[in-house]
C-alpha positions in Angstrom: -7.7 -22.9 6.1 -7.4 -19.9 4.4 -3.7 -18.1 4.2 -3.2 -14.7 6.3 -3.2 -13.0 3.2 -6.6 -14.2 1.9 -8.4 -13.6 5.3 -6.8 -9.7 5.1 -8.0 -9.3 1.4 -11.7 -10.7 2.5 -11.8 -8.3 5.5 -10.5 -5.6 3.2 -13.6 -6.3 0.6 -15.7 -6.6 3.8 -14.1 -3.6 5.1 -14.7 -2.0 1.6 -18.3 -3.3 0.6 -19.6 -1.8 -2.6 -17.0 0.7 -3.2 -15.5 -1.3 -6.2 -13.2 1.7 -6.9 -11.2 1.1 -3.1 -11.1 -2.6 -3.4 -9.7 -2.3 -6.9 -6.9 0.0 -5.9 -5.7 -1.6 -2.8 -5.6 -5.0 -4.9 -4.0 -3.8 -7.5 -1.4 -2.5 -4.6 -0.9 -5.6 -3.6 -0.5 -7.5 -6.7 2.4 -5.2 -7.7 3.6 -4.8 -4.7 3.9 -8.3 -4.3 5.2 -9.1 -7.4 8.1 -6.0 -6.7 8.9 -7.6 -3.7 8.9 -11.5 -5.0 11.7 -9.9 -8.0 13.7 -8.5 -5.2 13.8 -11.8 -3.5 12.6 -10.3 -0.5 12.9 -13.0 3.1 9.9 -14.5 3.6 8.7 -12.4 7.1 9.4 -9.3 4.5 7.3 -10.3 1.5 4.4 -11.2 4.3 4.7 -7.6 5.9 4.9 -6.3 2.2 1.8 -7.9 1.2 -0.6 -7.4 4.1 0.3 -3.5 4.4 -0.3 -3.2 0.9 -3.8 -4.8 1.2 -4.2 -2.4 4.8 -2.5 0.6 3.0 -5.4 2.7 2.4 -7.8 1.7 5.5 -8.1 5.2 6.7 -9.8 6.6 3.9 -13.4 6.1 4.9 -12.9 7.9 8.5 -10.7 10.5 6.5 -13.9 11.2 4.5 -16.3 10.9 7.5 -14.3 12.7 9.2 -12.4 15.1 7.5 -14.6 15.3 3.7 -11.1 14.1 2.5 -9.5 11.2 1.4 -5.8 13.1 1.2 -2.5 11.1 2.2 -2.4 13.0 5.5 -5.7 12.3 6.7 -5.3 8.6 6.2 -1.8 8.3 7.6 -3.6 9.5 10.9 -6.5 7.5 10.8 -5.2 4.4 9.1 -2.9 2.9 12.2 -6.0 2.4 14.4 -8.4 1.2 12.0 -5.7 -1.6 10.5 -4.7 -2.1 14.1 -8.7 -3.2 15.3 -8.5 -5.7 11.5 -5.3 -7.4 11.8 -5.8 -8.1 16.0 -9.0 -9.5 15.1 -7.4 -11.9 12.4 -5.1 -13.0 14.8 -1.5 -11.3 14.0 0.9 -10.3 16.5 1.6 -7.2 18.1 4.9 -6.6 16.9 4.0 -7.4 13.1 0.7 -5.1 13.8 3.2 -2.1 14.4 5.2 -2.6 11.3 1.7 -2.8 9.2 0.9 0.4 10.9 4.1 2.3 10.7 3.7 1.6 7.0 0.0 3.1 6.6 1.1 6.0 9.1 3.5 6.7 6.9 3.0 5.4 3.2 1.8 9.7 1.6 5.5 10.4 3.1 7.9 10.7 0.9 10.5 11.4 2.9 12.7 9.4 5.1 12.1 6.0 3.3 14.3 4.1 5.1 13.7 0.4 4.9 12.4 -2.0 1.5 9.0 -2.9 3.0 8.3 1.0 2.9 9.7 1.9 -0.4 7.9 -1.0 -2.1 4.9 -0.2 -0.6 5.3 3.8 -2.1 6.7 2.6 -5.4 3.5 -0.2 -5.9 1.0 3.0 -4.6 2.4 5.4 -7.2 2.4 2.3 -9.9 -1.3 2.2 -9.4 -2.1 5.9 -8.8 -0.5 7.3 -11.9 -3.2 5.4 -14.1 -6.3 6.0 -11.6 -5.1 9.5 -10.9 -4.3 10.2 -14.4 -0.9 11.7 -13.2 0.9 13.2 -16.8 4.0 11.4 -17.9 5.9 15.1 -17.0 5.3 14.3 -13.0 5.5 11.0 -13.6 9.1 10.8 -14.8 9.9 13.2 -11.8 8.4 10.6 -9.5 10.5 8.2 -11.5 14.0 10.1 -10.6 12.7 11.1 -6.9 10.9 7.8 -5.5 12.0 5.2 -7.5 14.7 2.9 -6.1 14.3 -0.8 -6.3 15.2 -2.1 -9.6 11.7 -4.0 -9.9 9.7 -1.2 -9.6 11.8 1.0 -11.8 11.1 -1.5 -14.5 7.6 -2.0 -14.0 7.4 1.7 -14.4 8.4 1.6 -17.6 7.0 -0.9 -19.4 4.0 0.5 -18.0 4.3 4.2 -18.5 7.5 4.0 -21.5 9.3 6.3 -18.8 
C-alpha cells in the first residue's frame, strides 16, 4: 500500500497533468522542505504535515489562472484551501490534519505572522525553489535571507545554494 505521501504526490501529478513546470516546482518544495524539516528533527505528526502541504502548497494556481488570469500568491492563498481540502478528504485524511494543510496554503505568499515551524519551513523551502525558477537576483535574495530565514537548515541550504 502506497504511503500518504506517495498517494498526495500522484494526485498532485494527476492534479497537475502535463504542466511539467507545476509538478516540478511543488516537488522540488517538497524535497527540500522535507529534507529542512528531517535536519531539524522535526516529531513525526510535524514532518507528515510538512511534507503533504508542501506537495498541496501551490493547488490553487490553476483556478487563480481560470479565474483570476493570475497565478500571484494572493490568488492562490484564496483558492488553494478548497481545492486541497476536496484532494486530501478524498485520500482519506482527517479533518483536523486537513485544516492545518490548508491554513498552510491559505497562508504560505504571507510573510508575515509566521508563527509556527510547519509554516516557516514551508516559506523558507518555497523561496529555496523560487529564487532559481524565478530568477530572483542575489541583491533580494540576501534580503530574503535576513527577513525570512530562520531555521538553521534552511539558512544553510541557502547558501550553499545561492553563496549567500
Amino acid at each position: 500500500m502506497l504511503s500518504k505521501v506517495n498517494q498526495t504526490i500522484n494526485a498532485m501529478t494527476e492534479y497537475f497533468r502535463g504542466d511539467v513546470k507545476r509538478i516540478q516546482h511543488f516537488m522540488k518544495v517538497y524535497t527540500i522542505a522535507r529534507t529542512i524539516g528531517i535536519n531539524e528533527r522535526l516529531p513525526e505528526d510535524v514532518q507528515h504535515l510538512v511534507e503533504i502541504a508542501a506537495i498541496t502548497h501551490d493547488i490553487g494556481i490553476k483556478l487563480s489562472e481560470e479565474k483570476f488570469g493570475s497565478a500571484a500568491g494572493e490568488y492562490q492563498e484564496q483558492e488553494g484551501p478548497a481545492e486541497a481540502e476536496k484532494l486530501l478528504s478524498e485520500l482519506g485524511f482527517e479533518e483536523e490534519f486537513i485544516d492545518k494543510v490548508c491554513y498552510l496554503i491559505a497562508h504560505h505568499h504571507t510573510y508575515k505572522g509566521i508563527d509556527n515551524l510547519p509554516f516557516r519551513i514551508l516559506v523558507e523551502a518555497d523561496f529555496l525553489v523560487n529564487i532559481y525558477e524565478e530568477h530572483i537576483s542575489m541583491e533580494l535574495a540576501k534580503g530574503i535571507k535576513t527577513n525570512i530565514f530562520r531555521t538553521e537548515s534552511g539558512k544553510k541550504m541557502l547558501e550553499q545554494m545561492y553563496g549567500i
